[in-house]
C-alpha positions in Angstrom: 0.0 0.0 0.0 0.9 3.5 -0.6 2.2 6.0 2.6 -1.2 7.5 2.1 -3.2 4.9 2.0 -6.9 4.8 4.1 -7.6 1.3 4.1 -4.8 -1.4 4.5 -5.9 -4.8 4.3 -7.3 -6.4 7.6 -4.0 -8.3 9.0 -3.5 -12.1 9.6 -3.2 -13.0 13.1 0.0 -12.3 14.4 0.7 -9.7 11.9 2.5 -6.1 12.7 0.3 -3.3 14.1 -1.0 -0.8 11.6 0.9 2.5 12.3 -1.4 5.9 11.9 0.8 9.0 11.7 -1.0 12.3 12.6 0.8 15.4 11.5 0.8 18.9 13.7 0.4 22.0 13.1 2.2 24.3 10.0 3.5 20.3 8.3 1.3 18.1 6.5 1.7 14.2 6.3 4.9 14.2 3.9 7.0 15.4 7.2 6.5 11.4 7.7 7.6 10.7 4.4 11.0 9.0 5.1 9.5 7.5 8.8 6.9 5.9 6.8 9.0 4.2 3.6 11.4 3.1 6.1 7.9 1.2 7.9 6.3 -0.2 4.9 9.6 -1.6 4.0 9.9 -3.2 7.1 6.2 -4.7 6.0 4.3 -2.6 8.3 1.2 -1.1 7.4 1.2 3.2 7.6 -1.9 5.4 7.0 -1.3 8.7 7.2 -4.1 11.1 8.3 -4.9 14.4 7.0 -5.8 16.3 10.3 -8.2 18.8 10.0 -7.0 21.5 12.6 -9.8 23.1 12.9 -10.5 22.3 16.5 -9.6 19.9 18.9 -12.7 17.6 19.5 -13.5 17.5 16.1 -9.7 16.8 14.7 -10.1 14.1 17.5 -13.1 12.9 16.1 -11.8 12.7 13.1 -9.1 11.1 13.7 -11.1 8.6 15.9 -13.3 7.7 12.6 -10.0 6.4 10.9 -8.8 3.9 13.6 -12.4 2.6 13.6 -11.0 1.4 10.0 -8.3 -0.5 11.3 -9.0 -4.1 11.7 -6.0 -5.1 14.1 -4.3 -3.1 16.7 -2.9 0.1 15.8 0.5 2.2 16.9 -0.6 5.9 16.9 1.9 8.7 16.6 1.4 12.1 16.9 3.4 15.1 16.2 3.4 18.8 18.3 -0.4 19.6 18.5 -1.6 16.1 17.4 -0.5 15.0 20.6 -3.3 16.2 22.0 -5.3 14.6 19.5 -4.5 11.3 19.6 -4.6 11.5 23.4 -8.2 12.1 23.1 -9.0 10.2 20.0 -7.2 7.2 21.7 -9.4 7.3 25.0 -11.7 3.9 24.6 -10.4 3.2 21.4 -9.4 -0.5 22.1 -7.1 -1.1 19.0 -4.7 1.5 19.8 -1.6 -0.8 22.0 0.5 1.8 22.0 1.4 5.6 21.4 4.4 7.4 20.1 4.2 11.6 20.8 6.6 12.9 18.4 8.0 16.9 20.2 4.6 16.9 21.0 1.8 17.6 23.7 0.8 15.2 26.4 -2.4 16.1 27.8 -4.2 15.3 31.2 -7.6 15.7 31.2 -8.6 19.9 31.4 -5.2 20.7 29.2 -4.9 22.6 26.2 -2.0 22.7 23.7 -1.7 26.4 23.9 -2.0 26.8 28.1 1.0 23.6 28.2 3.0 25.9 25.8 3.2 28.8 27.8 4.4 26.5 30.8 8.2 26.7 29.8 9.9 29.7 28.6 11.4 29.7 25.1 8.5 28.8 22.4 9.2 30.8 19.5 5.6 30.8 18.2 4.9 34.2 19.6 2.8 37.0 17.4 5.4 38.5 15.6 6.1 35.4 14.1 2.9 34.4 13.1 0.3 35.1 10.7 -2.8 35.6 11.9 -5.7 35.2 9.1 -9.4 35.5 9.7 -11.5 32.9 8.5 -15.4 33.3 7.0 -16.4 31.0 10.1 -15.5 33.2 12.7 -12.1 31.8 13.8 -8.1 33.1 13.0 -6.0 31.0 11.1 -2.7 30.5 12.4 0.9 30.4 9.8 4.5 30.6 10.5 6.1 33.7 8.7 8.0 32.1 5.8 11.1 33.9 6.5 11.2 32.7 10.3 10.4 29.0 9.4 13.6 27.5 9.9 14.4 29.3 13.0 10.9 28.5 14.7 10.1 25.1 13.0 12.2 23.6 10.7 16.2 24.0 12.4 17.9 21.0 11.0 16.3 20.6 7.6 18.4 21.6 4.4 17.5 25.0 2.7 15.5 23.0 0.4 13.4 21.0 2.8 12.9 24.5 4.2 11.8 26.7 1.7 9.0 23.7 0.1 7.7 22.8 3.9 7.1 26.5 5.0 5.6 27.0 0.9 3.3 24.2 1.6 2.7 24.6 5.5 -1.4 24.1 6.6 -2.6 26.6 9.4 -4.5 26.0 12.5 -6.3 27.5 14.2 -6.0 29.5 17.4 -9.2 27.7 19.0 -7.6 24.3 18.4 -5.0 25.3 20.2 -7.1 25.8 22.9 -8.7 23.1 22.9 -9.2 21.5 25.7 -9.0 18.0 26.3 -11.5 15.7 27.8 -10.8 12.1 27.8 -7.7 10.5 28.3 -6.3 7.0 27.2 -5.7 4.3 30.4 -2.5 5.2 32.0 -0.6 1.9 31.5 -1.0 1.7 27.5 2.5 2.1 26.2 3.6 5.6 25.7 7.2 7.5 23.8 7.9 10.5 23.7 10.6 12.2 21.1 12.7 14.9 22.5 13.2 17.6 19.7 16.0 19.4 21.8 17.0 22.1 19.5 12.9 23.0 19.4 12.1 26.7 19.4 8.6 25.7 19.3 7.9 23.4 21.8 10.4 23.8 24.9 12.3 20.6 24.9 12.0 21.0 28.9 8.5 20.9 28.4 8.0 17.5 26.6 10.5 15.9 29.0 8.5 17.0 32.0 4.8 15.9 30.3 7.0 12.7 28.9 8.3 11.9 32.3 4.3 12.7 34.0 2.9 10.2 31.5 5.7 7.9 32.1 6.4 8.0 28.5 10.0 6.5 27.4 11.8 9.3 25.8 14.4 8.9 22.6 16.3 12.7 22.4 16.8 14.0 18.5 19.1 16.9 18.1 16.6 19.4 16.0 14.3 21.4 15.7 10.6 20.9 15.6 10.0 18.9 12.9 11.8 16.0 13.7 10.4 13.4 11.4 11.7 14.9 8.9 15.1 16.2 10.0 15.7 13.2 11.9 13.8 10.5 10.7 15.7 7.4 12.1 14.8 8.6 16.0 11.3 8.6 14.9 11.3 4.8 13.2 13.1 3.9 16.5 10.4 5.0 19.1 7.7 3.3 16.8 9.6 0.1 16.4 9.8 -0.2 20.2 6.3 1.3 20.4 5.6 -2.0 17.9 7.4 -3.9 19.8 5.9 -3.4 23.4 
């Protein structure tokens, strides 16, 4: 199957966990690009999901509606903000065995994204760095200013990688930021976490600290926010062991 694919085929007993990768905010799915051709080599089956960030009970939703697909259990990783959206799309879902936050949130119940962020000092995503667009439903889209990409998102990606991901970069919105969440998975399923610790958007102190709350095992990658796709191979690890659990 394809790195985008929706509906892998229902697998044989025994057979390796599907692995659902939900991008964060400003990145769409091809951050995973590399994590997941390195995966579906190995023979595991990846779907990719296209989350909506619009807000965070409906992106949780949404998310929810595509591991309902999955015959078979599931390994769920989430980058930045999708941390909090797997955490709620994952309470009572009884296929996910494990989860794998990628520099992202980890949420107790009554947490938002946005109020976690503010916890630690050095986030770079601060208004004169941002974009802020209106949108006809009432709510203000949320983009990184091209020219402070790297610095804020991207440090350890080529010029290249760079210049396309902040081109093609999706906004969210300020509400699903603060979003707050509801429902939590049980706390004994399997949890990673993966330390960006060069992130200027996400305080590396910060995703230790919720890593070592949620007892999460934590794998340390020496970039910048988005580390699937600066540095892929710490990403393939946590999911193997996530797999492997």
């Amino acid at each position: 199957m394809g790195i985008f694919g929706r509906h892998p085929s229902p697998p044989a007993d025994g057979a390796k966990p599907t692995i659902v990768v939900v991008h964060g905010a400003f990145a769409d799915a091809t951050a995973f690009g590399d994590v997941a051709a390195r995966l579906i080599g190995d023979g595991f089956p990846v779907m990719a999901v296209a989350n909506p960030l619009r807000d965070l009970h409906g992106d949780a939703a949404y998310v929810r509606s595509v591991l309902d697909t999955v015959a078979g259990p599931v390994v769920l990783v989430g980058h930045s903000y999708a941390g909090s959206v797997i955490t709620q799309a994952a309470a009572g879902a009884g296929n996910v065995k494990a989860l794998v936050y990628v520099a992202a949130f980890i949420p107790q119940a009554g947490e938002s994204s946005a109020e976690l962020n503010g916890r630690y000092p050095g986030s770079q995503l601060t208004p004169d760095n941002l974009i802020l667009v209106p949108t006809p439903d009432g709510r203000t889209d949320l983009y990184i200013k091209p020219e402070r990409y790297e610095e804020v998102y991207a440090g350890g990606l080529s010029a290249e990688q760079v210049r396309i991901a902040a081109f093609a970069q999706r906004p969210i919105t300020s509400e699903a930021l603060g979003g707050v969440v509801s429902e939590v998975p049980a706390d004994d399923l399997p949890k990673w976490q993966v330390v960006a610790t060069e992130d200027h958007a996400v305080p590396a102190e910060l995703q230790r600290s919720l890593a070592d709350r949620a007892g999460a095992k934590i794998i340390e990658a020496d970039c910048g926010h988005d580390v699937a796709a600066a540095r892929p191979e710490q990403v393939i690890e946590a999911v193997l062991a996530a797999a492997a659990a």
